[in-house]
C-alpha positions as CSV (number, residue, x, y, z in Angstrom):
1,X,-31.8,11.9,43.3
2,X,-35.6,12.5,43.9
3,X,-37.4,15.3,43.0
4,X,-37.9,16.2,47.2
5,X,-33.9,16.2,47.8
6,X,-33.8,17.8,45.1
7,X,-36.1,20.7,46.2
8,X,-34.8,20.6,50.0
9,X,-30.9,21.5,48.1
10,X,-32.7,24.5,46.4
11,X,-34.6,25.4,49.3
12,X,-31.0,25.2,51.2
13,X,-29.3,27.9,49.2
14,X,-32.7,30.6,49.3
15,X,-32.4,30.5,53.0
16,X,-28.3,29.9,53.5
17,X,-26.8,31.2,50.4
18,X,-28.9,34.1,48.6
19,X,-25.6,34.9,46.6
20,X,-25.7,31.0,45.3
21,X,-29.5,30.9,44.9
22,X,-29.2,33.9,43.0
23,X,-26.8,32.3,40.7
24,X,-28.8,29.1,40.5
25,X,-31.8,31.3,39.5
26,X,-30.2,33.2,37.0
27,X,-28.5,30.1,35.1
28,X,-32.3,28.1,35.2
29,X,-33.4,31.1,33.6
30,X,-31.1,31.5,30.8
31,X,-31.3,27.9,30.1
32,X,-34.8,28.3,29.7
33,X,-34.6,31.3,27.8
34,X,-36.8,33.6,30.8
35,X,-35.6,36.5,32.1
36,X,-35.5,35.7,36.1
37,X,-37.8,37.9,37.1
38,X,-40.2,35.9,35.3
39,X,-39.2,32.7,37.8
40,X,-39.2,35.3,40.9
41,X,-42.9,35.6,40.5
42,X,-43.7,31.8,40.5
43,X,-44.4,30.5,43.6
44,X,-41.3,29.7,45.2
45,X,-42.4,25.9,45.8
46,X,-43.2,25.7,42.1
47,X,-40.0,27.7,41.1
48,X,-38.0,25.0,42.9
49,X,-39.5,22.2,41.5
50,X,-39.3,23.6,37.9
51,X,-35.6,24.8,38.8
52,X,-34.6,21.3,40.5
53,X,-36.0,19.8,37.0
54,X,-33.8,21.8,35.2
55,X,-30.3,21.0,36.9
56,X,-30.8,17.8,36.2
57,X,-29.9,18.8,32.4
58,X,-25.9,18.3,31.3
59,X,-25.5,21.8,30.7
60,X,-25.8,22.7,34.1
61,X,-23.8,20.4,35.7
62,X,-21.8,23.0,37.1
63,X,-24.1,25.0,38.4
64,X,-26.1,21.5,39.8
65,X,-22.7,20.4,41.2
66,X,-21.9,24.1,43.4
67,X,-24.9,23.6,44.8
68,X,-24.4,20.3,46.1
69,X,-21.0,21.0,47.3
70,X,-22.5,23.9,49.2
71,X,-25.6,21.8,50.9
72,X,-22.7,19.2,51.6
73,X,-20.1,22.0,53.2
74,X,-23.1,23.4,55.3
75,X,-26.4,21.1,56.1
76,X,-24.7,17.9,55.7
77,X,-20.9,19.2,57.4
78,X,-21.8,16.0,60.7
79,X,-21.6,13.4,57.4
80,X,-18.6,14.7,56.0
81,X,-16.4,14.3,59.2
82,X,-18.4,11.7,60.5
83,X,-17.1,9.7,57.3
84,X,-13.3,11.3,57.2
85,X,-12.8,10.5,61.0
86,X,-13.6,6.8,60.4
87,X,-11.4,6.6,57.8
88,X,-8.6,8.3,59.7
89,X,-8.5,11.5,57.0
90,X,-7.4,14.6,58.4
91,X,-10.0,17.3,57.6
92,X,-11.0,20.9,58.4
93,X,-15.0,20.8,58.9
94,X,-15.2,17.6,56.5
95,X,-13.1,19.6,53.8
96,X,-9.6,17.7,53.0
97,X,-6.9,19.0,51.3
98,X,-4.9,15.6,50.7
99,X,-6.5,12.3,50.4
100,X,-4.7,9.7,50.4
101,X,-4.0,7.7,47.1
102,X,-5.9,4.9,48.2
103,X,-8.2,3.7,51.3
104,X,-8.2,0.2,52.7
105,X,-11.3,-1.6,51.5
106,X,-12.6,-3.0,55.0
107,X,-12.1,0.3,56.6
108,X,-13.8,2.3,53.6
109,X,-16.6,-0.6,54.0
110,X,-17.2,-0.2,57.5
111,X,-17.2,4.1,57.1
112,X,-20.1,3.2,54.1
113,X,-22.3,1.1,56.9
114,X,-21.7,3.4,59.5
115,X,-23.0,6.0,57.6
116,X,-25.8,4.4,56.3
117,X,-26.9,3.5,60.1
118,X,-27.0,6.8,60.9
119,X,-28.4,9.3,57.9
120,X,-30.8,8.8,54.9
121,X,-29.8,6.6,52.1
122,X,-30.0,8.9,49.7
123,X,-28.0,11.7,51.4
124,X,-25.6,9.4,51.5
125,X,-26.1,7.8,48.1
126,X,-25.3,12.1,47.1
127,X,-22.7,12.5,49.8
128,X,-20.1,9.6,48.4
129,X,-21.0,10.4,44.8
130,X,-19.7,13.5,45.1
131,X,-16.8,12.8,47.1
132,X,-15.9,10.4,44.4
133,X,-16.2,12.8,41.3
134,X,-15.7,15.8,42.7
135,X,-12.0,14.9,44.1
136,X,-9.0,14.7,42.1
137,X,-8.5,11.3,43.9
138,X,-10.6,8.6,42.9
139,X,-10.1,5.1,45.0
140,X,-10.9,2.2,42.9
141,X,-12.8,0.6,45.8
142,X,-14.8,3.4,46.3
143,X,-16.1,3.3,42.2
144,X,-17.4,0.0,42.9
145,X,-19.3,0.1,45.6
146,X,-21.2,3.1,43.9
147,X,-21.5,1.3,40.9
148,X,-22.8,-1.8,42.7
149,X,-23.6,-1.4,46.3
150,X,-27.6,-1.9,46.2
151,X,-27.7,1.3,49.3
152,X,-25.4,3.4,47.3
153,X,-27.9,3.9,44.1
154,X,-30.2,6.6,43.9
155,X,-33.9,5.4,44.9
156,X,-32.5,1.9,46.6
């Protein structure tokens, strides 16, 4: 994703989730061997874009991906059921207990446009990329059109 999504995620959990910023914080810090008081008392637009640079590294992929999830659950909660309703999956505030083994490709096709119609590219491009690898269900269909849908890659 870009460095500016990147940032506005970050800047998401210091004004939504302190407990998960905190977190966020504190794992950029070890990783970059700092104590995080040292990154408390860079400017917080600096500290973001130095901490957004940093979660793009493997090793915190975990950290990187709870922090995605959370901006998904919270700022991005109208996509989430926007896309489950127009697939016809049952879903508590976009969050879905049981998907369904697999999804019809027109329908998942026409839930993709729909969506791109109505938010940024990129959200989305995030959005169905995590769906896809953070579910124990992974539709066939779905892998594809991430892997070559020209809207679905990052910076299309």
């Amino acid at each position: 994703m870009t460095p500016a999504l990147a940032v506005r995620i970050i800047e998401h959990a210091h004004e939504n989730n302190r407990d998960l910023y905190r977190a966020t914080l504190n794992s950029v810090a070890e990783a970059r061997k700092l104590r995080p008081a040292f990154l408390e008392r860079t400017p917080r637009a600096t500290r973001h874009a130095e901490m957004a640079v940093m979660l793009g590294k493997p090793r915190l992929e975990l950290i990187s991906a709870n922090l995605i999830r959370s901006w998904l659950m919270t700022a991005q909660k109208g996509m989430l059921c926007d896309f489950l309703d127009s697939l016809g999956v049952t879903h508590k505030e976009g969050a879905v207990d049981d998907l369904p083994a697999t999804m019809d490709e027109a329908k998942l096709r026409a839930a993709i446009d729909a969506l791109l119609a109505k938010y940024p590219q990129e959200e989305v491009a995030v959005y169905l990329n995590a769906f896809f690898s953070m579910n124990d269900v992974r539709w066939p269909n779905l892998d594809a059109m991430l892997k070559n849908e020209p809207r679905l890659q990052f910076g299309g």
